[in-house]
C-alpha positions as CSV (number, residue, x, y, z in Angstrom):
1,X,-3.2,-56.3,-60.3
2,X,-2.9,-58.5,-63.8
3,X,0.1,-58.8,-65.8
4,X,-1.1,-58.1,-69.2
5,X,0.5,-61.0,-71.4
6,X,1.3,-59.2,-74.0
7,X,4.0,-57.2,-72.1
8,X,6.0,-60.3,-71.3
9,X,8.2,-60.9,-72.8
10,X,9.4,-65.0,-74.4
11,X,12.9,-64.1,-72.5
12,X,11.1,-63.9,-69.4
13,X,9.0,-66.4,-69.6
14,X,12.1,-68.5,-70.4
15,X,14.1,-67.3,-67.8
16,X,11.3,-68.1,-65.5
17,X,10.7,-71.7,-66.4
18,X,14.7,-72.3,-66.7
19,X,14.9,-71.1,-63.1
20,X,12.0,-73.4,-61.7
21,X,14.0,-76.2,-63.3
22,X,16.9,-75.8,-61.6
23,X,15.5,-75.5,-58.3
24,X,13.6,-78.3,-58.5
25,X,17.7,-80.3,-59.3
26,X,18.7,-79.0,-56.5
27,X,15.7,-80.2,-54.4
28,X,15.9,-83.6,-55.9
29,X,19.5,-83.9,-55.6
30,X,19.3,-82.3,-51.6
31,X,16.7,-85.5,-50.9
32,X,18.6,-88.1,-52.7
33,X,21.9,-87.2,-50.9
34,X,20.0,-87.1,-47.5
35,X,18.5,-90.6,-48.6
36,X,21.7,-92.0,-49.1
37,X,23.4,-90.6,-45.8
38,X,20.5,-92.3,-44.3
39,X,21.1,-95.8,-45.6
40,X,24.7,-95.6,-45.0
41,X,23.7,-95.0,-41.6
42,X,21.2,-97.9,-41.1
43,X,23.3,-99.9,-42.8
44,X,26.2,-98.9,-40.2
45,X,23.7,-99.9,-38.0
46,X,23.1,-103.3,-39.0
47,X,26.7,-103.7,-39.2
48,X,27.2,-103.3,-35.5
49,X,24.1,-105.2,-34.6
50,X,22.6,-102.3,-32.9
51,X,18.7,-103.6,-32.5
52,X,17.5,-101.6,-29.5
53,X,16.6,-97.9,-30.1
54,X,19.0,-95.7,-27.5
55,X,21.5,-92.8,-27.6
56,X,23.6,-94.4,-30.2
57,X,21.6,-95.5,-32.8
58,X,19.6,-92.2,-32.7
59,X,23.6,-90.3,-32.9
60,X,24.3,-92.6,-35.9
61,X,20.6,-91.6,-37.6
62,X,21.2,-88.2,-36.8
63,X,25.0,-87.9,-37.7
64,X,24.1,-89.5,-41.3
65,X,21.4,-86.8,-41.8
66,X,23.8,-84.0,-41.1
67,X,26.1,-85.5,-43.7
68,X,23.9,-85.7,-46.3
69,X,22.8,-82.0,-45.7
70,X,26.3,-80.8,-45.5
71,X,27.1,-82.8,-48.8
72,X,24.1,-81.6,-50.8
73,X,24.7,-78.0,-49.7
74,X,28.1,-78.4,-51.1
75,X,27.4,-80.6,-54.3
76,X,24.8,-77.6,-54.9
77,X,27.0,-74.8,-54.4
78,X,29.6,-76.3,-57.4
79,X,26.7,-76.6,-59.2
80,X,26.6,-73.7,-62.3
81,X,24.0,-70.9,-61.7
């Protein structure tokens, strides 16, 4: 079934393009904060000299990615609808 063109209306359209906009902040903004937990984390990592790959370094790695998860979810819930 086609949507006849003519029937939709410019609100829609615009409401529809405004929406795909700000789901694609929120996406950005979710990988960019996970991205920065991340570097914090190697970086913690380089501070304490860890250079062999065991239990701790993959904690740290996987601490920082819960972080950044946790912050984006609540840097995107104070964001305005």
């Amino acid at each position: 079934m086609a949507i006849d063109p003519s029937n939709v209306s410019q609100e829609l359209i615009q409401s529809i393009i405004e929406t795909d906009k700000l789901r694609r902040r929120r996406a950005r903004l979710h990988w960019d904060e996970i991205l920065i937990a991340l570097a914090i984390g190697l970086g913690l990592m380089a501070a304490l000299d860890f250079h062999n790959m065991g239990p701790g370094v993959i904690a740290i790695l996987l601490g920082a990615t819960g972080i950044g998860n946790l912050a984006a979810y609540y840097l995107t819930r104070k964001m305005p609808a």
